[in-house]
Gaussian input, Z-matrix of N, CA and C with variables (Angstrom, degrees):
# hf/3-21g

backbone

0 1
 N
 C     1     B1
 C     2     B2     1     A1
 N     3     B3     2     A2     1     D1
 C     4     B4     3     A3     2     D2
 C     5     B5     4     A4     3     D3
 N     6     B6     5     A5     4     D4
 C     7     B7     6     A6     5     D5
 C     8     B8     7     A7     6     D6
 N     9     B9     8     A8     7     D7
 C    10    B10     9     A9     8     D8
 C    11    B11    10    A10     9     D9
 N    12    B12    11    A11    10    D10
 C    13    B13    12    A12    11    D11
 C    14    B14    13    A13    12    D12
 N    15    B15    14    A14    13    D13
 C    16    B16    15    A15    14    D14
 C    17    B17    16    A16    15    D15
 N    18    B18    17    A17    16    D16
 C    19    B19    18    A18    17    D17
 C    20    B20    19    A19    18    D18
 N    21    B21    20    A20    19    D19
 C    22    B22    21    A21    20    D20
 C    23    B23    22    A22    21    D21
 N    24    B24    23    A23    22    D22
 C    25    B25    24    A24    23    D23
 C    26    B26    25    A25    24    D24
 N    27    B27    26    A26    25    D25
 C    28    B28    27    A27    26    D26
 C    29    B29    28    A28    27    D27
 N    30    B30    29    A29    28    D28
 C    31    B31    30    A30    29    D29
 C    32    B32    31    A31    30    D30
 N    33    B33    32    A32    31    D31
 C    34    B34    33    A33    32    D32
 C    35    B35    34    A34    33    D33
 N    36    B36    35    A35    34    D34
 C    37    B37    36    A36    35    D35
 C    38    B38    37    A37    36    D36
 N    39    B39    38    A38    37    D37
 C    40    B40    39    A39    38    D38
 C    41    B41    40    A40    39    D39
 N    42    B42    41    A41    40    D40
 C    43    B43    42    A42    41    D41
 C    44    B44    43    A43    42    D42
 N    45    B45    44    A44    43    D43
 C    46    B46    45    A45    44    D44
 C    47    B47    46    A46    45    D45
 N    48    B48    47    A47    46    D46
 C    49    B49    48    A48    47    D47
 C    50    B50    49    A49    48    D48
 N    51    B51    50    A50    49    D49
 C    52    B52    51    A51    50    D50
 C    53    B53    52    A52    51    D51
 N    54    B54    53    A53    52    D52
 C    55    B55    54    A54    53    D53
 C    56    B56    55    A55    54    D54
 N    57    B57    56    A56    55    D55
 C    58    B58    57    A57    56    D56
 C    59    B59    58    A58    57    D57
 N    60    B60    59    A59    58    D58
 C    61    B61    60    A60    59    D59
 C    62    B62    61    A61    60    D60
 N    63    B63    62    A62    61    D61
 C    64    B64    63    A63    62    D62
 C    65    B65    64    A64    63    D63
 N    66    B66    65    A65    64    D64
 C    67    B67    66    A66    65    D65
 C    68    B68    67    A67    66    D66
 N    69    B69    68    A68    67    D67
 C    70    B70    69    A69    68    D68
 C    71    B71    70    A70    69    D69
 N    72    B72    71    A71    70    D70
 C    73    B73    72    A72    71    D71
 C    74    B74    73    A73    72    D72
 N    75    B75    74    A74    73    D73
 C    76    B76    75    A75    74    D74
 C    77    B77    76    A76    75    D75
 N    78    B78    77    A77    76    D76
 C    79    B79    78    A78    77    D77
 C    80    B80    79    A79    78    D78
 N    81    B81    80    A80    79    D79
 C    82    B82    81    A81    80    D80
 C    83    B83    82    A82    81    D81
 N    84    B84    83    A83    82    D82
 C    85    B85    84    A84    83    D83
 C    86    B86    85    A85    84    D84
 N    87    B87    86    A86    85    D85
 C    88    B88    87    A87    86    D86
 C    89    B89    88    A88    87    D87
 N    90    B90    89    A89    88    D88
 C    91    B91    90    A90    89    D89
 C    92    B92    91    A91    90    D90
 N    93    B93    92    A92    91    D91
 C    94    B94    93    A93    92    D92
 C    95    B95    94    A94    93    D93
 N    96    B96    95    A95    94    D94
 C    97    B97    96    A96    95    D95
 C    98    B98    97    A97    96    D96
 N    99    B99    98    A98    97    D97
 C   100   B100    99    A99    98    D98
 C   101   B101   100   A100    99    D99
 N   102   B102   101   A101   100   D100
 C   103   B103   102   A102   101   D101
 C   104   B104   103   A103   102   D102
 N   105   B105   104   A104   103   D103
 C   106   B106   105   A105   104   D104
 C   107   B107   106   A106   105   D105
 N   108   B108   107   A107   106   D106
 C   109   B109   108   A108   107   D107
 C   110   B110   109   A109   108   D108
 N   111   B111   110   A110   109   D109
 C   112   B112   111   A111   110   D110
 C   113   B113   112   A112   111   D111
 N   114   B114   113   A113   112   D112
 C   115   B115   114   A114   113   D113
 C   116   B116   115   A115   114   D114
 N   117   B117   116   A116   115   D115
 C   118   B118   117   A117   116   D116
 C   119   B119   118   A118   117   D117
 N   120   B120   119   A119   118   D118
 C   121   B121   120   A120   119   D119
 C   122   B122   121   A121   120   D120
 N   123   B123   122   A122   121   D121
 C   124   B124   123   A123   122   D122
 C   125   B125   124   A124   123   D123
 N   126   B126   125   A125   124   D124
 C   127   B127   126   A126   125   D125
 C   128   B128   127   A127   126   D126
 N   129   B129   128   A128   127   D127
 C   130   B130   129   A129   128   D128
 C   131   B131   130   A130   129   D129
 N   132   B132   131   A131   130   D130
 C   133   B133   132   A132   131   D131
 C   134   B134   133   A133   132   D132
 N   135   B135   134   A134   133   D133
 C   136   B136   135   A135   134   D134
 C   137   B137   136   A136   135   D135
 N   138   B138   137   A137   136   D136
 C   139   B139   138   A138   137   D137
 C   140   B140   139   A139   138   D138
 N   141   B141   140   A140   139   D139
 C   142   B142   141   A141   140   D140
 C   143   B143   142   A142   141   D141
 N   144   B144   143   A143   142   D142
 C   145   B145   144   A144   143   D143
 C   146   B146   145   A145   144   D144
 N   147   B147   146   A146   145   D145
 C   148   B148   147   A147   146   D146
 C   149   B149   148   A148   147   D147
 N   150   B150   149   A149   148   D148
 C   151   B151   150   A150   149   D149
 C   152   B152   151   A151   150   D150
 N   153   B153   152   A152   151   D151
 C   154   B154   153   A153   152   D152
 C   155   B155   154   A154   153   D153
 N   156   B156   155   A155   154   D154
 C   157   B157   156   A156   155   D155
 C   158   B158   157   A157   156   D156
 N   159   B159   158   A158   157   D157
 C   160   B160   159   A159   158   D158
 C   161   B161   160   A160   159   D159
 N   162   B162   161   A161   160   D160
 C   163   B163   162   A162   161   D161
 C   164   B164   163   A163   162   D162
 N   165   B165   164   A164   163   D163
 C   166   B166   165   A165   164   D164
 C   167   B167   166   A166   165   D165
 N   168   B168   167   A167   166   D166
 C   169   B169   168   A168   167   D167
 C   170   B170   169   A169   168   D168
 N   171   B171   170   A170   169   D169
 C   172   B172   171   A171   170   D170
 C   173   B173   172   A172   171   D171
 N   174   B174   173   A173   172   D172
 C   175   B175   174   A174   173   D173
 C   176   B176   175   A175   174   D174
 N   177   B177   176   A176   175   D175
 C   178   B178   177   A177   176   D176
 C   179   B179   178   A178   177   D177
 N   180   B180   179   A179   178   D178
 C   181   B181   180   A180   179   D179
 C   182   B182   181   A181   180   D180
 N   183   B183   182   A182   181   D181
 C   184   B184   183   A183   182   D182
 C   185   B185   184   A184   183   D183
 N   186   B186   185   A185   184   D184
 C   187   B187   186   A186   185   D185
 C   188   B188   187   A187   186   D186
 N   189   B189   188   A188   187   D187
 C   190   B190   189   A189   188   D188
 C   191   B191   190   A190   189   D189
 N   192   B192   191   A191   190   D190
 C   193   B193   192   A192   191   D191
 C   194   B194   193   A193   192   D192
 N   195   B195   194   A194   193   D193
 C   196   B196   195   A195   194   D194
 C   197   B197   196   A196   195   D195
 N   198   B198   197   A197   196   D196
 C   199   B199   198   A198   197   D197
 C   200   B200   199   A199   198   D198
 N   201   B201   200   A200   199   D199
 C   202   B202   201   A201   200   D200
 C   203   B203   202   A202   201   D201
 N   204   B204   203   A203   202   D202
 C   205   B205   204   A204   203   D203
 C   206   B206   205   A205   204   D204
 N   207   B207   206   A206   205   D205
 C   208   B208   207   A207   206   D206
 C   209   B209   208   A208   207   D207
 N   210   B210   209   A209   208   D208
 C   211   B211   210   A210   209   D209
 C   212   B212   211   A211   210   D210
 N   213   B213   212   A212   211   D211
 C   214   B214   213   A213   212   D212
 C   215   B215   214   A214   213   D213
 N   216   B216   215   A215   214   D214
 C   217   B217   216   A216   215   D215
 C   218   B218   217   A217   216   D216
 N   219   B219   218   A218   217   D217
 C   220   B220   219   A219   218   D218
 C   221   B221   220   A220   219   D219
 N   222   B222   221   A221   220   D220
 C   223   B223   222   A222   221   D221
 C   224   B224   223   A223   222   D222
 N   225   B225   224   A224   223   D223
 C   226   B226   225   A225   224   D224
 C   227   B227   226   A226   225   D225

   B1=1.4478
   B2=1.5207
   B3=1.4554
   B4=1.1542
   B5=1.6352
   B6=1.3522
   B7=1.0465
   B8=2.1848
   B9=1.1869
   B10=1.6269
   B11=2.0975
   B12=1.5518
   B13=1.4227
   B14=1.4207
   B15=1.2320
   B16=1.8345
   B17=1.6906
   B18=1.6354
   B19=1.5849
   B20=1.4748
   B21=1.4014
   B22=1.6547
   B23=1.2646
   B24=1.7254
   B25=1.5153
   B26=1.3314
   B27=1.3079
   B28=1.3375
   B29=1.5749
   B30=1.2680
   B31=1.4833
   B32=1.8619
   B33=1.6153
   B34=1.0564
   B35=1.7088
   B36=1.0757
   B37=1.5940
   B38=1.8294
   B39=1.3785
   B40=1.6305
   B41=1.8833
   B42=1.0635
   B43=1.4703
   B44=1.5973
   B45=1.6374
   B46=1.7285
   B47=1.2803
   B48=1.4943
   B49=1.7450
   B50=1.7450
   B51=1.1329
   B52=1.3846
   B53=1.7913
   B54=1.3369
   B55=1.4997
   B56=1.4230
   B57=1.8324
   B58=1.5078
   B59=1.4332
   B60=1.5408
   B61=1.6670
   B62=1.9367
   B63=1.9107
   B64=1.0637
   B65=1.3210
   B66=1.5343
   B67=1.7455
   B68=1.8852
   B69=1.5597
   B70=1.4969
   B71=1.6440
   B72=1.5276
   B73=1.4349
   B74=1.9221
   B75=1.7649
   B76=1.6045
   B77=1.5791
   B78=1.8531
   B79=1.5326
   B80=1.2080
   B81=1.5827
   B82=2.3424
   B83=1.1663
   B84=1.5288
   B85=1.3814
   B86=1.6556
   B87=1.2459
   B88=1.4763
   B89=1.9259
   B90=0.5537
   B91=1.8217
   B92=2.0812
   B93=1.7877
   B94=1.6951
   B95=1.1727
   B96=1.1312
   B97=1.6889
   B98=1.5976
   B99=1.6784
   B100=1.8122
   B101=1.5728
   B102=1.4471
   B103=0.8743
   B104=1.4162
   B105=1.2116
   B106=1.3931
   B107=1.9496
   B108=1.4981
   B109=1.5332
   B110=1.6895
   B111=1.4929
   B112=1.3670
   B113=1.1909
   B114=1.3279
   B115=1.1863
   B116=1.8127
   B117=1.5230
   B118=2.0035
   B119=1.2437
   B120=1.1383
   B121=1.8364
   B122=1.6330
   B123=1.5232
   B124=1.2253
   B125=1.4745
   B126=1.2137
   B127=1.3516
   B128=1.5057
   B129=1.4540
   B130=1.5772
   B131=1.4339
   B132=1.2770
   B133=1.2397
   B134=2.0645
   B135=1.0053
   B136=1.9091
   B137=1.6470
   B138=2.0490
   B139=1.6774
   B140=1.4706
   B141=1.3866
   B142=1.6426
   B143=1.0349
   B144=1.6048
   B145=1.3155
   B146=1.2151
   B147=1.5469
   B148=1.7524
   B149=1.2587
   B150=1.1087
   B151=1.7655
   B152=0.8933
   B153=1.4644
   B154=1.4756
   B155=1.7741
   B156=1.3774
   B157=1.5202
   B158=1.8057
   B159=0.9241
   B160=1.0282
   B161=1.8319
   B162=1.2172
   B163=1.8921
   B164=0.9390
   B165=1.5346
   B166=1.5923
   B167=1.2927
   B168=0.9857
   B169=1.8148
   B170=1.6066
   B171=1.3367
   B172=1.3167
   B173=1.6754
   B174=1.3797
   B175=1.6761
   B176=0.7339
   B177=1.8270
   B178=1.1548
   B179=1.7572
   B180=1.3333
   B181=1.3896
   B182=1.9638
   B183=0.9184
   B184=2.0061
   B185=2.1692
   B186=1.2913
   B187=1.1641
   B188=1.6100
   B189=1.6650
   B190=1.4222
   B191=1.6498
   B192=1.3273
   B193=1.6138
   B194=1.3864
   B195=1.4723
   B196=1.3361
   B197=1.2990
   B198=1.2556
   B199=1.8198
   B200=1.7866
   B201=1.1402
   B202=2.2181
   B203=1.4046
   B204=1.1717
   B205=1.9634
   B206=1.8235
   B207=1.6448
   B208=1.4440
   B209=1.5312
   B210=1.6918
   B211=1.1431
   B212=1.6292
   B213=0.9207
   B214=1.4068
   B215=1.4870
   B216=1.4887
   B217=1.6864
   B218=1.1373
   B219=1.7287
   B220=1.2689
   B221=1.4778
   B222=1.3769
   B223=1.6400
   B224=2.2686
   B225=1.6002
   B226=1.2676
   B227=1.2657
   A1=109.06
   A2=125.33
   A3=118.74
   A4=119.41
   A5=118.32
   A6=118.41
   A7=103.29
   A8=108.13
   A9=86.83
   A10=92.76
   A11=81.80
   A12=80.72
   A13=120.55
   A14=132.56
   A15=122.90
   A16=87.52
   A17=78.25
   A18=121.85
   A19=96.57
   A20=122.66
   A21=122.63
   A22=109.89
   A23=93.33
   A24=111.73
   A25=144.37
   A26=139.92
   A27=123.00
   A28=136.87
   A29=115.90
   A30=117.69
   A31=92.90
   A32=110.58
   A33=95.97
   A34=119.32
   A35=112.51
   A36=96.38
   A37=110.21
   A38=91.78
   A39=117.79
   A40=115.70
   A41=111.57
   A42=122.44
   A43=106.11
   A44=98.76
   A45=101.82
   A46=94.92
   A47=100.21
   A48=131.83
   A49=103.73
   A50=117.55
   A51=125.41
   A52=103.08
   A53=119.17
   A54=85.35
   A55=92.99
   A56=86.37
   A57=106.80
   A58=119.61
   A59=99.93
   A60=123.89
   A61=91.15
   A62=119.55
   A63=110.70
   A64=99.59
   A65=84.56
   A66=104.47
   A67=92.03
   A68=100.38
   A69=87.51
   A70=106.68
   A71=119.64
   A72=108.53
   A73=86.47
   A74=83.19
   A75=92.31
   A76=89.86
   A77=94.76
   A78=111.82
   A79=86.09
   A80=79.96
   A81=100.35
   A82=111.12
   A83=126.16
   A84=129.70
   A85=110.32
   A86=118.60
   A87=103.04
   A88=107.28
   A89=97.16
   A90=117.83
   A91=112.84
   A92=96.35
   A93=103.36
   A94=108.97
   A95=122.68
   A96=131.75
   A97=110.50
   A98=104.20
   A99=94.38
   A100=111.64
   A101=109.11
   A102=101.33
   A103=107.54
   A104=131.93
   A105=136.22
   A106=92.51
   A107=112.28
   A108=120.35
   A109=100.83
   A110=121.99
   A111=114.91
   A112=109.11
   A113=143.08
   A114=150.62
   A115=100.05
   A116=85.87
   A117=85.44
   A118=120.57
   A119=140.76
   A120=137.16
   A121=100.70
   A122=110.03
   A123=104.20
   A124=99.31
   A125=132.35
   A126=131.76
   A127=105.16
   A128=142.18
   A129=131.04
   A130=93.57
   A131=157.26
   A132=174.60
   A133=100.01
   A134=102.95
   A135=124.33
   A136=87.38
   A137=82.78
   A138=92.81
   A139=124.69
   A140=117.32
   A141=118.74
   A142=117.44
   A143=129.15
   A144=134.22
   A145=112.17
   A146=138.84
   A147=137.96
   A148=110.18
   A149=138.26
   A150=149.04
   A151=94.08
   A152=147.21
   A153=139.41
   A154=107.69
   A155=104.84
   A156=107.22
   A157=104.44
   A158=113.26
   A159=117.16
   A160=116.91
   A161=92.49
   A162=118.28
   A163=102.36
   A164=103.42
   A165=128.19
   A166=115.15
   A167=113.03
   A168=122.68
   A169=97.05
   A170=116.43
   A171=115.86
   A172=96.99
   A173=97.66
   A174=104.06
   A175=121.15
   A176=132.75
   A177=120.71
   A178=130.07
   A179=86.40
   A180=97.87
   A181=112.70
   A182=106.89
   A183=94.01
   A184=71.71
   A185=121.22
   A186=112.37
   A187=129.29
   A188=102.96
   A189=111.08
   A190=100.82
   A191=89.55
   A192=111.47
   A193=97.35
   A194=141.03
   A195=132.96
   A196=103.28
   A197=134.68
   A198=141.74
   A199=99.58
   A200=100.94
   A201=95.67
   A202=98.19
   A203=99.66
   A204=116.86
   A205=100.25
   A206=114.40
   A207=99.63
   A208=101.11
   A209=129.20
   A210=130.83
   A211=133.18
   A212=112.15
   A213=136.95
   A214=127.14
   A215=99.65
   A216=109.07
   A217=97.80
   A218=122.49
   A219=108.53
   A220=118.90
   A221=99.97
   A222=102.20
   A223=89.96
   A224=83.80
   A225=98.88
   A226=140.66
   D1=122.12
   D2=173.09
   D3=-71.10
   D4=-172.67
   D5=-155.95
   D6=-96.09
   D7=142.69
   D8=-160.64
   D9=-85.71
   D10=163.97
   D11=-163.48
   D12=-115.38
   D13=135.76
   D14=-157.20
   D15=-72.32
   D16=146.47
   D17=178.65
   D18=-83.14
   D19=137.63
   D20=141.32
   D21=-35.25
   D22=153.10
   D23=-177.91
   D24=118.85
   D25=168.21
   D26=174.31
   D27=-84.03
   D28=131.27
   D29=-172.21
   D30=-51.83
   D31=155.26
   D32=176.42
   D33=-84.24
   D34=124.57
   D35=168.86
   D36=91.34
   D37=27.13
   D38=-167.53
   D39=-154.70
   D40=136.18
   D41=-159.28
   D42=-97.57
   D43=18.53
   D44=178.81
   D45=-122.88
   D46=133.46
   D47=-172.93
   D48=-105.42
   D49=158.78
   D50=179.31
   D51=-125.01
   D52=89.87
   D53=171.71
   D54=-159.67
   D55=135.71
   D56=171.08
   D57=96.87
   D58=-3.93
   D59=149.59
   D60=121.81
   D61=5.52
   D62=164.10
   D63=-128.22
   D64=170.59
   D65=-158.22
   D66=-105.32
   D67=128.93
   D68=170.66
   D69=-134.75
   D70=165.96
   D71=-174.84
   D72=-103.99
   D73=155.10
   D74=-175.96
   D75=-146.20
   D76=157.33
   D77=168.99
   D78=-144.84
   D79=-169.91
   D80=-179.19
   D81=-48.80
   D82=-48.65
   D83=-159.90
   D84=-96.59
   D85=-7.83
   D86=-177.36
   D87=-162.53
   D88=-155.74
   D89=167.27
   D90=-172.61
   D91=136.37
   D92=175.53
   D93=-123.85
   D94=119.76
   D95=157.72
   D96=-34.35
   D97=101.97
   D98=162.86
   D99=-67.98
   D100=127.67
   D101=166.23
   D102=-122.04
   D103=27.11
   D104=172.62
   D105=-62.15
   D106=149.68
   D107=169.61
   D108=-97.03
   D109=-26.48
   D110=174.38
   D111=-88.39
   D112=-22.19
   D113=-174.41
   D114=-69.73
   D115=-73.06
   D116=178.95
   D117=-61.40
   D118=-34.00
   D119=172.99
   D120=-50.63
   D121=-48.20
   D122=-164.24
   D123=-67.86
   D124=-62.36
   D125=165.20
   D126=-28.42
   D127=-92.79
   D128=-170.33
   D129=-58.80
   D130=109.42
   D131=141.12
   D132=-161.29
   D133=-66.21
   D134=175.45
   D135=-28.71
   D136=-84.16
   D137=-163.14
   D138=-49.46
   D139=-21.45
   D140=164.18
   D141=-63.17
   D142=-46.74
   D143=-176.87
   D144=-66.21
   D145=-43.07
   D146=125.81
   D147=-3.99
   D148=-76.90
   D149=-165.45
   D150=-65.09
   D151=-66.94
   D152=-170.81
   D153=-50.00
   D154=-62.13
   D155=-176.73
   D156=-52.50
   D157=-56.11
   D158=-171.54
   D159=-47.05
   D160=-34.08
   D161=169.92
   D162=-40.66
   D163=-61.14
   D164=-145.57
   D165=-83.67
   D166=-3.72
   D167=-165.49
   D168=-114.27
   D169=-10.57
   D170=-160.06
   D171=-99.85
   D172=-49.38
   D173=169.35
   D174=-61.94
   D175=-22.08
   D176=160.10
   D177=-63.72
   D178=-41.93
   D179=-177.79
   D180=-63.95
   D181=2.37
   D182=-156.50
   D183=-127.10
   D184=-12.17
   D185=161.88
   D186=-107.03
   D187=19.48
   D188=173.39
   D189=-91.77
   D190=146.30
   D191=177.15
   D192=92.63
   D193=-5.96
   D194=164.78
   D195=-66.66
   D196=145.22
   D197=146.34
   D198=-47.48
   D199=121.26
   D200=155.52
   D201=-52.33
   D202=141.44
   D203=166.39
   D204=-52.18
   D205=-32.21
   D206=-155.52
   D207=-84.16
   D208=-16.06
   D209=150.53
   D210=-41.14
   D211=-39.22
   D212=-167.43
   D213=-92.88
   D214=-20.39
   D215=-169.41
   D216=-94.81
   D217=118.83
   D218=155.21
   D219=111.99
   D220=-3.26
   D221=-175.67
   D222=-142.17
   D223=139.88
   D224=148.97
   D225=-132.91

């Protein structure tokens, strides 16, 4: 499985945008290109760890209401 990959857009509840494969900070009056290289890794490191959870919550969900296999094996 490859690694899941951040979506465009805004962190929630955060003034950093993703778009167009760069991350820029924005308010009412403007928007700035990060161009820090430690600033943005750390940001695409974040936003991956987002995509994964976000994975992960999804597989859970479309696998709720299944029994675990380890419930099920072995007993009647």
């Amino acid at each position: 499985m490859s690694a899941p990959t951040p979506r465009p857009g805004r962190f929630v509840r955060s003034p950093v945008v993703l778009r167009d494969g760069q991350w820029w900070l924005v308010s009412g009056a403007s928007s700035i290109l990060a161009s820090d290289p430690t600033f943005t890794s750390t940001l695409d490191r974040f936003a991956a760890l987002m995509a994964a959870a976000d994975q992960s919550v999804a597989v859970l969900r479309t696998e709720q209401g299944n029994p675990p296999a380890s419930r099920c094996q072995g007993r009647r």
